[in-house]
N, CA and C atoms as a LAMMPS dump frame, in Angstrom:
ITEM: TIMESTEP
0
ITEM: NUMBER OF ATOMS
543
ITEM: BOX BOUNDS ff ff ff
-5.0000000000000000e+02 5.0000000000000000e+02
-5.0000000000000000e+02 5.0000000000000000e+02
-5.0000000000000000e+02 5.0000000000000000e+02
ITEM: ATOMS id mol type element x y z
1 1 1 N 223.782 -298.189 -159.309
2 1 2 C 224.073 -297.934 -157.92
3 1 3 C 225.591 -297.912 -157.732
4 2 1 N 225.948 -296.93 -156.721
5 2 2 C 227.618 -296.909 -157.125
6 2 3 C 227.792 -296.914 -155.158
7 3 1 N 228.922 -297.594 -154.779
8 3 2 C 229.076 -297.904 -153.809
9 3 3 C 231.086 -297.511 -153.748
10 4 1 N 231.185 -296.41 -152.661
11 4 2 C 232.718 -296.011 -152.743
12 4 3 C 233.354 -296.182 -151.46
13 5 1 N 234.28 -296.918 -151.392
14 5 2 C 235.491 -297.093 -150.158
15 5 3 C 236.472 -295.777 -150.172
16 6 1 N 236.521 -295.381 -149.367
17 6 2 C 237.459 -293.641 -149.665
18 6 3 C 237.655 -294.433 -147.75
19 7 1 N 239.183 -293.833 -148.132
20 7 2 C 240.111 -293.956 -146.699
21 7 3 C 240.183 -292.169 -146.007
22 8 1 N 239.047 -291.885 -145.369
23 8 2 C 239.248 -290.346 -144.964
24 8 3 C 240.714 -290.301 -144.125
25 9 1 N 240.923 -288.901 -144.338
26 9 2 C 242.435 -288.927 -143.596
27 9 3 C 241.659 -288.299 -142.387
28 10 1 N 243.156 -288.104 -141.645
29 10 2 C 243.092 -287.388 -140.126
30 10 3 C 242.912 -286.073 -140.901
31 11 1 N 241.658 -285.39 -139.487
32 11 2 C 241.357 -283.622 -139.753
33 11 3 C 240.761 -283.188 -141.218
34 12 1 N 240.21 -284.358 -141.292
35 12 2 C 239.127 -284.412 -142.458
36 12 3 C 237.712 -283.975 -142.512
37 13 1 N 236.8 -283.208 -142.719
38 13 2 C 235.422 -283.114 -141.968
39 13 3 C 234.577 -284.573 -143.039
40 14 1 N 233.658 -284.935 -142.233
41 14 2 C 232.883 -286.061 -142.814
42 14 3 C 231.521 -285.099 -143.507
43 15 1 N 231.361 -284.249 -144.417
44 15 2 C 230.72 -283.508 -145.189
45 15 3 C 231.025 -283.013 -146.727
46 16 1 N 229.785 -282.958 -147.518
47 16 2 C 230.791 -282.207 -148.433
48 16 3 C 230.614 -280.708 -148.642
49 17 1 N 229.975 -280.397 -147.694
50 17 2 C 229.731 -278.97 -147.685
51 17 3 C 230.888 -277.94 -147.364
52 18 1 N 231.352 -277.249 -147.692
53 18 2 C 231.923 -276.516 -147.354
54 18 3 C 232.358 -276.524 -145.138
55 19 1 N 234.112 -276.387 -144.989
56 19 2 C 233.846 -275.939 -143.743
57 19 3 C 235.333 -274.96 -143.454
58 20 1 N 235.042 -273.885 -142.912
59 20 2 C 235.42 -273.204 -143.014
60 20 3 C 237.508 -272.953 -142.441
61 21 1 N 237.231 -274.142 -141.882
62 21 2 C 239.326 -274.298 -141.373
63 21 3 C 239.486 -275.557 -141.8
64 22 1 N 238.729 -276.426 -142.609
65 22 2 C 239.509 -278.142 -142.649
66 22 3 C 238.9 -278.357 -144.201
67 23 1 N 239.935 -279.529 -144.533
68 23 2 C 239.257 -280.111 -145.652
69 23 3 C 237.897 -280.841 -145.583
70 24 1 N 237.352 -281.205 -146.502
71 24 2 C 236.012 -282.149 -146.457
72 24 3 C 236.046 -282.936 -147.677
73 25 1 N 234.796 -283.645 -147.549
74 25 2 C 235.139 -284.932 -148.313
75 25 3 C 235.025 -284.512 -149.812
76 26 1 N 234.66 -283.106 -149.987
77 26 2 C 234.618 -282.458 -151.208
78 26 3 C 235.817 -282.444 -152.191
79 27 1 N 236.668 -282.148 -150.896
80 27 2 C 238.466 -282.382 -151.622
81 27 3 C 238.998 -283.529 -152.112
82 28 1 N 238.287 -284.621 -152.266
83 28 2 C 238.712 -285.453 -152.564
84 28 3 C 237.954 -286.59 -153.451
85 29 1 N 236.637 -286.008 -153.363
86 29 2 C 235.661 -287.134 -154.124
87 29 3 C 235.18 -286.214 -154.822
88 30 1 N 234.75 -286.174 -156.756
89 30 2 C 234.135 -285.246 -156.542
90 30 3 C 232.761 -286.281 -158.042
91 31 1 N 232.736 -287.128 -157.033
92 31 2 C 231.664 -288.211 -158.141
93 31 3 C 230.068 -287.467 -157.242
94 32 1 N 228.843 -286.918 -158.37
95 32 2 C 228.01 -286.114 -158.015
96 32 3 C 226.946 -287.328 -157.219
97 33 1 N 226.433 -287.169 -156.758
98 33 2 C 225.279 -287.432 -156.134
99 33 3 C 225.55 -288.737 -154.781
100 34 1 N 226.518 -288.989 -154.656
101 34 2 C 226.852 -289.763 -153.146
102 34 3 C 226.782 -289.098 -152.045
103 35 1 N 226.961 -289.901 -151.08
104 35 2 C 226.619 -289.674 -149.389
105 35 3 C 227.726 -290.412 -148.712
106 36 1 N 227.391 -290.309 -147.908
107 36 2 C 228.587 -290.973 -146.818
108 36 3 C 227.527 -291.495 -145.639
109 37 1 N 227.721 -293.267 -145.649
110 37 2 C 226.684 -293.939 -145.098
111 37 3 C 227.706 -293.877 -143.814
112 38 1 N 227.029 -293.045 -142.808
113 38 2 C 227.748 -292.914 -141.635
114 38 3 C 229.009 -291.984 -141.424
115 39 1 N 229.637 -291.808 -140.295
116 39 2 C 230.651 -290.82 -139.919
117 39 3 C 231.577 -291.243 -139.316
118 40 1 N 232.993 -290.202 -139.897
119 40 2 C 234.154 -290.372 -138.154
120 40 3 C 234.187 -288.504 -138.277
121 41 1 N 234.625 -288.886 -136.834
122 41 2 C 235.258 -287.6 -136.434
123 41 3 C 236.778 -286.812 -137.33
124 42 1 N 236.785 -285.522 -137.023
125 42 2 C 237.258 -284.942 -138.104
126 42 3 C 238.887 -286.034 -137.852
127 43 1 N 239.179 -285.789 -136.191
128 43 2 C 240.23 -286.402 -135.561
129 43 3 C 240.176 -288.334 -135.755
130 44 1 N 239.379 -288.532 -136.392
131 44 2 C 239.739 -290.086 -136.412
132 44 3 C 239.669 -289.953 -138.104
133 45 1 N 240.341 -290.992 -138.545
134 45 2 C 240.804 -291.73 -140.056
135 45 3 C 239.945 -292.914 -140.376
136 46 1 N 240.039 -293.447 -141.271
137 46 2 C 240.096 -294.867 -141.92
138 46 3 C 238.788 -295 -142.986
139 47 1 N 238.383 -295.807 -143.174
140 47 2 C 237.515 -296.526 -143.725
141 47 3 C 235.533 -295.672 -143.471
142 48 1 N 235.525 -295.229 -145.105
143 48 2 C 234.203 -294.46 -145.122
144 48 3 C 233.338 -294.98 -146.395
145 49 1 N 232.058 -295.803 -146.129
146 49 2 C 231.26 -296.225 -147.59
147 49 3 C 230.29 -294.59 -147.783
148 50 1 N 230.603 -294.686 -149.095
149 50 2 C 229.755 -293.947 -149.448
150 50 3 C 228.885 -294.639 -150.643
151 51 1 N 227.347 -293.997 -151.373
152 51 2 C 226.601 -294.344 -151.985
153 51 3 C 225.597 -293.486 -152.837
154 52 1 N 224.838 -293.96 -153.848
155 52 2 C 224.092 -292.79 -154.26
156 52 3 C 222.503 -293.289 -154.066
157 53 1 N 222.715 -294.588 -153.615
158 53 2 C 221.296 -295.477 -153.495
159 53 3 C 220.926 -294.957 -151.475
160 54 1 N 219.745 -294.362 -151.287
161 54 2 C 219.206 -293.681 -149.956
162 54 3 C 219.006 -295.773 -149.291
163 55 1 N 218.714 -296.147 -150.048
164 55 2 C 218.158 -297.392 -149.566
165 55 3 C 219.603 -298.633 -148.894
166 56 1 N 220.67 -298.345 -149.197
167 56 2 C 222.054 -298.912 -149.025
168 56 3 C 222.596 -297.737 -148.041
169 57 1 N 222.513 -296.583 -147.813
170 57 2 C 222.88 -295.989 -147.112
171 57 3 C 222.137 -295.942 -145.78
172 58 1 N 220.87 -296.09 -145.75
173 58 2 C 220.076 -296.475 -144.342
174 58 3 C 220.58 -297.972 -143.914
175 59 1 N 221.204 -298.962 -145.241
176 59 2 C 221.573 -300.379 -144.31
177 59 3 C 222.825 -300.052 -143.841
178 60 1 N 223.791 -299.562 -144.198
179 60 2 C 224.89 -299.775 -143.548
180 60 3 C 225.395 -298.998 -142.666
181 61 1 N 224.207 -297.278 -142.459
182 61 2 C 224.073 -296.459 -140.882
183 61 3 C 223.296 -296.961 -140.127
184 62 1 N 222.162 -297.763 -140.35
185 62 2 C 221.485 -297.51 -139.556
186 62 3 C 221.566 -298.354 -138.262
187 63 1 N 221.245 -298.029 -136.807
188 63 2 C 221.904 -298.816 -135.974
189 63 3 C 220.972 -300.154 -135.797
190 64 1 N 219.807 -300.239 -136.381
191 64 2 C 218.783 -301.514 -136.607
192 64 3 C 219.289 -302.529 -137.336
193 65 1 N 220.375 -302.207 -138.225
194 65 2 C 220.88 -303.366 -139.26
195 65 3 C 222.245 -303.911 -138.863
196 66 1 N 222.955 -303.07 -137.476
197 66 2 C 224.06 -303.615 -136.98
198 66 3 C 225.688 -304.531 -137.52
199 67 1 N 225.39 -303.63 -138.585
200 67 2 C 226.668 -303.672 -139.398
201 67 3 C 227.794 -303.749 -138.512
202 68 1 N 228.649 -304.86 -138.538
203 68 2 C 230.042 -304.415 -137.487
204 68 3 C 231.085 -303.289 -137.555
205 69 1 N 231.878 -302.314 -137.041
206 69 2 C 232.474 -301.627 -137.443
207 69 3 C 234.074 -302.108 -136.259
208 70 1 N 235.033 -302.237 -137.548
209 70 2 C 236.151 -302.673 -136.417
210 70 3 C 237.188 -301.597 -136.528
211 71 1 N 237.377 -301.147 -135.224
212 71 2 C 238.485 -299.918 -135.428
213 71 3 C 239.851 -300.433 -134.811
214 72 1 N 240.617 -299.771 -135.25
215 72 2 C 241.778 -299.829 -134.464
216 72 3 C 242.416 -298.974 -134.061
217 73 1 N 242.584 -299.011 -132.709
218 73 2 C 242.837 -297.57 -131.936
219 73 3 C 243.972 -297.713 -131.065
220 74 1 N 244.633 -296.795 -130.957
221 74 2 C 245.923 -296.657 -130.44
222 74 3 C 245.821 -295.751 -128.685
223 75 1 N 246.592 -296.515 -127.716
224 75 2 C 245.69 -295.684 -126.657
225 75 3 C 246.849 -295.36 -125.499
226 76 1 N 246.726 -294.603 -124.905
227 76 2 C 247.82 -294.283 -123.822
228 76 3 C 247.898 -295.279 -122.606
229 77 1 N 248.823 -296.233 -122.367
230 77 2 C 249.134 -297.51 -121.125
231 77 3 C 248.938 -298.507 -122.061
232 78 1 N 249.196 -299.697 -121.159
233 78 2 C 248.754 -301.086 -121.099
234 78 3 C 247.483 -301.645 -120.567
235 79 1 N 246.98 -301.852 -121.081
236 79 2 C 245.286 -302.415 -120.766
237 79 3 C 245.662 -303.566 -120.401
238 80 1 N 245.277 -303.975 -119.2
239 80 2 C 245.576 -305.376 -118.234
240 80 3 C 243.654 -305.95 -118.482
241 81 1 N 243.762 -307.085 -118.433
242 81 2 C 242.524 -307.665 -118.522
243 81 3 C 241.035 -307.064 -117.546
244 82 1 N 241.148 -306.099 -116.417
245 82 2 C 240.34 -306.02 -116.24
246 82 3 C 239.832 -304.583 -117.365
247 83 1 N 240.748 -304.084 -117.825
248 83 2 C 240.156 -303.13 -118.751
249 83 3 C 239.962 -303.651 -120.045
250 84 1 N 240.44 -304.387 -120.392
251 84 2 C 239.737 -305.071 -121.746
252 84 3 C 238.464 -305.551 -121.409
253 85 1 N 238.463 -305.885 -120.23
254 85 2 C 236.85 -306.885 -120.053
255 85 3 C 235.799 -306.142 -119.99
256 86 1 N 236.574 -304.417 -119.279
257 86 2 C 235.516 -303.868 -119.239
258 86 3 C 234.847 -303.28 -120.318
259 87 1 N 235.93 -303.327 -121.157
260 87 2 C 235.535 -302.538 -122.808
261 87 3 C 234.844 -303.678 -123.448
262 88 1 N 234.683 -304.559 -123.545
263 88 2 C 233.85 -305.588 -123.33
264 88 3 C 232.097 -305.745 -123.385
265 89 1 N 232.436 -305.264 -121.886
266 89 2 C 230.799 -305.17 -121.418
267 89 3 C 229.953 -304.092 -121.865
268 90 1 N 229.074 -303.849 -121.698
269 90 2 C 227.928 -302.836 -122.031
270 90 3 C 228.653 -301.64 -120.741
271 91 1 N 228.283 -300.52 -121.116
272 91 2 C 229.268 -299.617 -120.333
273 91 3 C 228.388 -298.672 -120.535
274 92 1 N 228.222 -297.811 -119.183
275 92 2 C 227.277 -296.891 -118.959
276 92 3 C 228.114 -295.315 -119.185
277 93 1 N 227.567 -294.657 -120.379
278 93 2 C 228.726 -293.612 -120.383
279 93 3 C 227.707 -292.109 -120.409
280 94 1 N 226.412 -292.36 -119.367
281 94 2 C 226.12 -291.355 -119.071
282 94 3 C 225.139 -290.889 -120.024
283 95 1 N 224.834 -290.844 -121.13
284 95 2 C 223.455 -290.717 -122.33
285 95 3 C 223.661 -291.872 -122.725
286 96 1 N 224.003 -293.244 -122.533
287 96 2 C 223.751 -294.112 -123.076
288 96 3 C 224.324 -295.469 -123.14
289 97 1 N 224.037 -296.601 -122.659
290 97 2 C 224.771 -297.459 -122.115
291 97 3 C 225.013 -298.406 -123.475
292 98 1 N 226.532 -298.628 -123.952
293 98 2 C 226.842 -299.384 -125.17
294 98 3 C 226.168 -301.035 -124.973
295 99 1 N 226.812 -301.23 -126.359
296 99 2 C 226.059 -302.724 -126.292
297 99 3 C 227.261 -303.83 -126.242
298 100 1 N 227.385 -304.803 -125.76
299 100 2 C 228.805 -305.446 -125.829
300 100 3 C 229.55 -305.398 -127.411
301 101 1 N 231.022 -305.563 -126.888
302 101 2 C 231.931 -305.298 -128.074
303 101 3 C 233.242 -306.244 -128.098
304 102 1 N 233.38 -306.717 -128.953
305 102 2 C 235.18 -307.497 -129.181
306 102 3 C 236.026 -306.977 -128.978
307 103 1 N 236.247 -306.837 -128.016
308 103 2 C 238.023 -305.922 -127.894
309 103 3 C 239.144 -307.129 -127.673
310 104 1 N 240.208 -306.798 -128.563
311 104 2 C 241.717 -307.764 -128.14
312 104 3 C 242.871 -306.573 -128.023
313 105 1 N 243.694 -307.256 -127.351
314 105 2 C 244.896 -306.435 -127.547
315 105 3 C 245.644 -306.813 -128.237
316 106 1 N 246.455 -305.757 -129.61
317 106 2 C 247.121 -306.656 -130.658
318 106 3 C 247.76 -305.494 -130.946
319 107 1 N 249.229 -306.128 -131.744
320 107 2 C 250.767 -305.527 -132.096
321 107 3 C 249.867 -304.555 -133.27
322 108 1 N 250.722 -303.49 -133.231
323 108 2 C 250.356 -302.58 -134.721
324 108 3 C 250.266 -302.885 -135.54
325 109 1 N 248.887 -302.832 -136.519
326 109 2 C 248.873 -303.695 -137.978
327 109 3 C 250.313 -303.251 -138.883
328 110 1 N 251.076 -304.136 -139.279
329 110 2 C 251.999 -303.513 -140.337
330 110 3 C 251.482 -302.948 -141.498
331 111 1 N 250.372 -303.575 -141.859
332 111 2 C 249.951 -302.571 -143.011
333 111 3 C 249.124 -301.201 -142.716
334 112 1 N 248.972 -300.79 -141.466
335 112 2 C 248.58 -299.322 -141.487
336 112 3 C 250.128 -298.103 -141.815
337 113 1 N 248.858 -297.071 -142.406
338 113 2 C 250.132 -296.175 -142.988
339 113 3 C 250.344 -295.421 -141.444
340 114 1 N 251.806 -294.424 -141.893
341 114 2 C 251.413 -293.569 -140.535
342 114 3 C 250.87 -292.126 -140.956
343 115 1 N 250.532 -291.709 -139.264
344 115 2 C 249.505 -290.859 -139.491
345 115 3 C 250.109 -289.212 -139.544
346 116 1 N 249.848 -288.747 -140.158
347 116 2 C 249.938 -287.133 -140.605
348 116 3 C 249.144 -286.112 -140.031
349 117 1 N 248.975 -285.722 -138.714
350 117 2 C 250.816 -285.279 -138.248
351 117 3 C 250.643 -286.958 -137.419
352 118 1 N 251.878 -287.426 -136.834
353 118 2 C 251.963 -287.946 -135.842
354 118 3 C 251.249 -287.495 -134.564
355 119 1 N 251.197 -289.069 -133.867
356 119 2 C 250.524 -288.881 -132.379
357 119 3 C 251.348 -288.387 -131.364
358 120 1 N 251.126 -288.152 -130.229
359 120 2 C 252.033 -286.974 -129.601
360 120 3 C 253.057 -288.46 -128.769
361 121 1 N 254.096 -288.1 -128.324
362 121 2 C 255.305 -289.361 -128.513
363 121 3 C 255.749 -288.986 -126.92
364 122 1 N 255.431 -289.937 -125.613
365 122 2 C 255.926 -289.567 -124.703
366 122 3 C 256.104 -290.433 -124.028
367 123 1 N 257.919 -290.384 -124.003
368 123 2 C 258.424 -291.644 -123.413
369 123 3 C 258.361 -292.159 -122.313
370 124 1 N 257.969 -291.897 -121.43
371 124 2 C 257.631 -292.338 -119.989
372 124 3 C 256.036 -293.03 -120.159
373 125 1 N 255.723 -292.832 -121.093
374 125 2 C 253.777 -293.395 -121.146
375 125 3 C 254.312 -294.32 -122.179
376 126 1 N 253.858 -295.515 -121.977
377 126 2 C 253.969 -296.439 -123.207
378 126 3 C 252.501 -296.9 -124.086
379 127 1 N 252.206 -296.978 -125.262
380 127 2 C 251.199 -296.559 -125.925
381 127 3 C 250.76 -298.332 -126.259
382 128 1 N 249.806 -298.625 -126.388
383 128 2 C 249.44 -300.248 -126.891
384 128 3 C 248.217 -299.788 -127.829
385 129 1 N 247.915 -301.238 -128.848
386 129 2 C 246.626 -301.271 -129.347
387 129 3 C 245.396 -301.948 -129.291
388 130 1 N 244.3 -301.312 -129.741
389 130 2 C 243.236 -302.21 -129.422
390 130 3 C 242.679 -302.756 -130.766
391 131 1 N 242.141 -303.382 -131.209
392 131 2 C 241.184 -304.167 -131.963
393 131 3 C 239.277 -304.341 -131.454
394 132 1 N 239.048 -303.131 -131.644
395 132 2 C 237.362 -303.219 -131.305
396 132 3 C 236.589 -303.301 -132.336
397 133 1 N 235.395 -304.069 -131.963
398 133 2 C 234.613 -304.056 -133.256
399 133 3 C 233.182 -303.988 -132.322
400 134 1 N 232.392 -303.326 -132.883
401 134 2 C 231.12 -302.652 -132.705
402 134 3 C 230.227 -303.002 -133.406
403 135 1 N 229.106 -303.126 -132.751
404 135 2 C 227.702 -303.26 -133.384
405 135 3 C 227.23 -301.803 -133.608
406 136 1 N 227.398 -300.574 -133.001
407 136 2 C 227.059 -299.151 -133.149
408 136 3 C 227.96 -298.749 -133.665
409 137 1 N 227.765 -297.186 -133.495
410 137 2 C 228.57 -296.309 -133.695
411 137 3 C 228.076 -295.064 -133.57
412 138 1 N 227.74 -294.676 -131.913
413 138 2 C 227.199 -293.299 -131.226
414 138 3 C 228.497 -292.439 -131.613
415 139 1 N 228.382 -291.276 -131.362
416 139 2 C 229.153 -290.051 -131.239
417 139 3 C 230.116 -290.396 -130.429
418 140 1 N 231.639 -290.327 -130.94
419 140 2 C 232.87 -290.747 -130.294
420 140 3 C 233.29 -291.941 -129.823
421 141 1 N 232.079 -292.395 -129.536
422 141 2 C 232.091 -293.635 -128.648
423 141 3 C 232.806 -294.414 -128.078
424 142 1 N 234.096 -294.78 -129.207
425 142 2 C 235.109 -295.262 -129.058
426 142 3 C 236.2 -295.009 -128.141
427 143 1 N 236.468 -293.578 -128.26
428 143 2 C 237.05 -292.464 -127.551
429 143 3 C 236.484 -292.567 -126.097
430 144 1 N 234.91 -292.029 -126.03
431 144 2 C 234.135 -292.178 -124.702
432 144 3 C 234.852 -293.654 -123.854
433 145 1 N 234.627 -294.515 -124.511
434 145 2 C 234.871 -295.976 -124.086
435 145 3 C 236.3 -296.378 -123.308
436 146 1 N 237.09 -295.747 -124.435
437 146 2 C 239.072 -296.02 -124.18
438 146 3 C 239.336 -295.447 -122.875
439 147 1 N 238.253 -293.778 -122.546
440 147 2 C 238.852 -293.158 -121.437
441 147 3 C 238.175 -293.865 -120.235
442 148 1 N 237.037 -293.893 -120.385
443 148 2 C 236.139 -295.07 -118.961
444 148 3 C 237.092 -295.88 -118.85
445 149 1 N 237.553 -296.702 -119.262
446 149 2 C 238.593 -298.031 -118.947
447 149 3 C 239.819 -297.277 -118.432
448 150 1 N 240.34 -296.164 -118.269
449 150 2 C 241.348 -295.362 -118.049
450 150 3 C 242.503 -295.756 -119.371
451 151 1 N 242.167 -295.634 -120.4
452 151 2 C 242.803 -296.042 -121.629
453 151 3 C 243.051 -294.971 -122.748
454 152 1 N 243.165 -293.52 -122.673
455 152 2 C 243.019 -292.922 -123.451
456 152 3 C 243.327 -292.923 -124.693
457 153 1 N 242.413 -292.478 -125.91
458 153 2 C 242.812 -292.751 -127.242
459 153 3 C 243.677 -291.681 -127.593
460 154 1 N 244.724 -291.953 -128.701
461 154 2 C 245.723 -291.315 -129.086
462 154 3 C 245.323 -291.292 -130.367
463 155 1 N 244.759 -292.707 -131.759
464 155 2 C 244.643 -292.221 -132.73
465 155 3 C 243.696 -293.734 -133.005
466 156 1 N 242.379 -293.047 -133.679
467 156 2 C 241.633 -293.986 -134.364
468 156 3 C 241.49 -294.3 -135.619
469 157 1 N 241.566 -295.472 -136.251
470 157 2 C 241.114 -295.956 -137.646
471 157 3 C 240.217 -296.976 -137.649
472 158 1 N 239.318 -296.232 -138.318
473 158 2 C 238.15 -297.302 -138.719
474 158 3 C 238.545 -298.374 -139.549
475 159 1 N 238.865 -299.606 -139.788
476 159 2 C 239.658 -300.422 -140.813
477 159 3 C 238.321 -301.299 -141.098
478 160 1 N 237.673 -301.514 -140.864
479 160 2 C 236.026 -301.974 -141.685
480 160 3 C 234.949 -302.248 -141.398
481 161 1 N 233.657 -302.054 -142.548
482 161 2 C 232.692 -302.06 -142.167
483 161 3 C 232.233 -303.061 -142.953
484 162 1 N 231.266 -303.694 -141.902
485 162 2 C 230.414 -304.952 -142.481
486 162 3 C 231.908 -305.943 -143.176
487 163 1 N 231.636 -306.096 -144.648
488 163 2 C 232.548 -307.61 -145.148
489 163 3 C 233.226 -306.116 -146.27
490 164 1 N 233.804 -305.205 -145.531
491 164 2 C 234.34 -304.172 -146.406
492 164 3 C 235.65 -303.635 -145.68
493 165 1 N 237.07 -303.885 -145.966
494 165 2 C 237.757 -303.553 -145.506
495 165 3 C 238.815 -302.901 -145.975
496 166 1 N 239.738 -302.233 -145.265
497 166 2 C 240.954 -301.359 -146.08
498 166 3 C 242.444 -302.419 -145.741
499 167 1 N 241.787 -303.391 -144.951
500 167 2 C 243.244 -304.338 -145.278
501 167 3 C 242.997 -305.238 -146.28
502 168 1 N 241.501 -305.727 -147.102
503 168 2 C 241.703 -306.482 -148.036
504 168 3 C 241.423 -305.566 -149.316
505 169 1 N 241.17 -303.949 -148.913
506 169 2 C 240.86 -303.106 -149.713
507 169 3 C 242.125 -301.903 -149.76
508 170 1 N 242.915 -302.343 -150.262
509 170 2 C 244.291 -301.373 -149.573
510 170 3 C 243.663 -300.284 -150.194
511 171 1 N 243.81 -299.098 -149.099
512 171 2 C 244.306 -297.707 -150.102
513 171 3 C 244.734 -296.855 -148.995
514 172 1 N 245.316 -295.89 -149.494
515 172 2 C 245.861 -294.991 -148.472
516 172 3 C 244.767 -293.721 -148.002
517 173 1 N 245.407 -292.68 -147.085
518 173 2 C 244.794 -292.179 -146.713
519 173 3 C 244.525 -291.126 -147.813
520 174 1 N 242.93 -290.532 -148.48
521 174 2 C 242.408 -290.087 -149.264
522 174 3 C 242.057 -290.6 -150.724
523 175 1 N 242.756 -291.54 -150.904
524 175 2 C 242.608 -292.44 -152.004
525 175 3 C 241.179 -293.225 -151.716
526 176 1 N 240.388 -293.474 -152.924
527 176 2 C 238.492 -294.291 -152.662
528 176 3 C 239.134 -295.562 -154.113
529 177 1 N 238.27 -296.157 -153.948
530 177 2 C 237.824 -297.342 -155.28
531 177 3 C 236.133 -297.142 -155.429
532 178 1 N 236.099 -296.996 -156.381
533 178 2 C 234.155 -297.783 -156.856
534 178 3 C 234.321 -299.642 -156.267
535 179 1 N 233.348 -300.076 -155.943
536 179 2 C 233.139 -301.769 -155.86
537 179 3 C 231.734 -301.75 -156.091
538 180 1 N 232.171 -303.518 -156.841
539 180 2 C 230.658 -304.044 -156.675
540 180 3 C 229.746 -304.06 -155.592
541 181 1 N 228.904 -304.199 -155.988
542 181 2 C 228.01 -305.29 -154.488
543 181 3 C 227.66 -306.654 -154.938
């Protein structure tokens, strides 16, 4: 059973199929018979398990086994406590109301790399970060979430899943390791 940490970059597609304007995970992994237990968007980065066992890849997507996923996201303003609280709560975003979540507000990890291209830089808006960690992981969600709070996201990294991380797992963006289990 082979189990792979790969740091997807920004504007990456989460496939290995062929796509027709972006890279995919083809460009960069090319060990035969893995999957990618779960997704980011082409526009978000970080932290992706992949596997060749169907039975390890249903535990760590599936939303019944509630693997934590902690991102760190970079967002347009200052989030004053009633918007952290609200990112917080279960939040109705219209197909689907989230389930509560850990959000803090915290200084830029020093060990994240920066991102390629850069986020768009505008000095009159001052940019802060969040620290969320999730029991899901619907379509965007994160994104959905930042803008309800009036918080817009500027740039996401997934930094880990379950007891699997890219700060005790350094690698950069496109670089994977094999690990045990």
């Amino acid at each position: 059973m082979k189990l792979i940490l790969f740091n997807k970059p920004f504007d990456v597609m989460c496939q290995f199929s062929a796509h027709p304007t972006r890279p995919t995970l083809a460009d960069y992994l090319s060990i035969p018979g893995i999957y990618p237990a779960g997704r980011l968007d082409a526009d978000s980065e970080g932290l992706i398990l992949l596997t060749d066992d169907g039975k390890l890849q249903h535990t760590i997507s599936h939303p019944d086994h509630k693997q934590p996923k902690t991102y760190l996201v970079q967002v347009e303003g200052k989030p004053d406590a009633a918007a952290l609280e609200r990112l917080r709560q279960p939040m109705d975003l219209g197909d689907f109301i989230t389930q509560p979540s850990v959000v803090k507000h915290i200084q830029e990890p020093q060990w994240l790399w920066p991102r390629n291209p850069p986020i768009r830089h505008r000095e009159e808006i001052p940019t802060s970060w969040l620290c969320m960690i999730l029991s899901e992981g619907k379509n965007r969600q994160v994104r959905r979430m930042t803008a309800a709070a009036g918080l817009p996201t500027l740039r996401l990294v997934r930094s880990s899943i379950g007891n699997f991380s890219l700060e005790t797992h350094p690698l950069l963006p496109g670089e994977w390791q094999e690990v045990s289990m």
